[in-house]
C-alpha positions as CSV (number, residue, x, y, z in Angstrom):
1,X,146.3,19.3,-92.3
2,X,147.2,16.4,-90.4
3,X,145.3,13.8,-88.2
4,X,146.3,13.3,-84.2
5,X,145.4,11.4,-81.5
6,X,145.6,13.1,-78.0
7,X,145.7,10.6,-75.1
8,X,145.9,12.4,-71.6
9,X,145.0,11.8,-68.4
10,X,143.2,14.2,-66.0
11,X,144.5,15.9,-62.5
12,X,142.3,15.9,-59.5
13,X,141.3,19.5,-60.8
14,X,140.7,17.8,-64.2
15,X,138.6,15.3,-63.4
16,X,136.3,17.7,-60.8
17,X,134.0,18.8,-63.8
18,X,133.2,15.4,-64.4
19,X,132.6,13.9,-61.5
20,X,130.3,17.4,-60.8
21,X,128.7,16.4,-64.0
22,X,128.3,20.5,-64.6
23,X,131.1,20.8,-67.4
24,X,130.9,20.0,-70.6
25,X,134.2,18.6,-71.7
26,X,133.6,18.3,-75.3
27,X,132.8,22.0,-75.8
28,X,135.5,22.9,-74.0
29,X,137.6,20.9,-75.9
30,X,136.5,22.1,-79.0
31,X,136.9,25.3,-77.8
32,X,140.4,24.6,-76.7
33,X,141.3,23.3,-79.6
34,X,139.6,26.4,-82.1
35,X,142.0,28.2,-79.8
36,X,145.1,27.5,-81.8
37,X,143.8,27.2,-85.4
38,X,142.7,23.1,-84.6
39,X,139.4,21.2,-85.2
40,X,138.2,18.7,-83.0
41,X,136.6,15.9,-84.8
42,X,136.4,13.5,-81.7
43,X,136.4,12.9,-78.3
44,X,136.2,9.9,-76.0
45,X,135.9,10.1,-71.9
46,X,138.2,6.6,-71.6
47,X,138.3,3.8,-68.7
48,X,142.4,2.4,-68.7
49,X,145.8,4.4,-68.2
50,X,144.2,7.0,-70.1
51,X,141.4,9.2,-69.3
52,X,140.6,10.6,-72.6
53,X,141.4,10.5,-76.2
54,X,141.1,13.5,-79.0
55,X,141.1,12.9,-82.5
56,X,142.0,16.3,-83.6
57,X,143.0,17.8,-87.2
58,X,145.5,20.3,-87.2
59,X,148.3,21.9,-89.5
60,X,151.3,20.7,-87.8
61,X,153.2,18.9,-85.4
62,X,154.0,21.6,-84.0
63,X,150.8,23.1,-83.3
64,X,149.2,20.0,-81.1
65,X,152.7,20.3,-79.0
66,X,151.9,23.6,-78.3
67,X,148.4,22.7,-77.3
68,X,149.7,20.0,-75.1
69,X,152.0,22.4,-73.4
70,X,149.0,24.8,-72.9
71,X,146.7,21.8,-71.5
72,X,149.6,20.8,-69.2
73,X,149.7,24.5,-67.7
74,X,146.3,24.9,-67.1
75,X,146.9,22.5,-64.3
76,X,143.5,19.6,-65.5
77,X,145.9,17.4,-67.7
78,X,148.7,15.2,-67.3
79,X,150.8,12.1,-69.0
80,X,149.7,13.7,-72.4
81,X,150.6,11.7,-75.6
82,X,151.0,12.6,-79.3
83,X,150.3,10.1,-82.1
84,X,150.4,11.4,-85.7
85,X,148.0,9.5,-88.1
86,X,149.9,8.5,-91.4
87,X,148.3,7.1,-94.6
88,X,150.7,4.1,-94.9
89,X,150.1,3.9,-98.7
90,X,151.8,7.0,-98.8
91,X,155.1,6.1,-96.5
């Protein structure tokens, strides 16, 4: 498995759980994630361009794309991005 960083920002919709303070946004992430065969092993609520960041462990590329395109159609996130952690001793 892999290590990625997930930095997104939330829609209007997005952001209404967490200005409600009634939602829970890691567990859902975590659930999210569990979704599609990934682990969550962080998550930050961030102040800047982005509005979050996921640290998340997963067996491919591949599968956090697809994750992103699943976040994206639920309508809460936007301006998703997709880092891949590498151990530069191995490069």
């Amino acid at each position: 498995m892999s290590v990625y960083l997930t930095l997104g920002t939330y829609t209007n919709e997005g952001a209404g759980g967490l200005v409600e303070g009634d939602s829970d946004r890691r567990a859902v992430m975590e659930t999210f994630h569990s979704s599609v065969g990934a682990k969550l092993l962080d998550y930050h609520i961030t102040r800047g361009k982005y509005d979050f960041c996921a640290l998340v462990d997963a067996d491919s590329f591949e599968m956090i794309a697809a994750l992103g395109l699943k976040a994206k159609g639920s309508g809460t996130v936007k301006d998703l991005v997709i880092l891949e952690s590498v151990d530069i001793n191995q490069i």
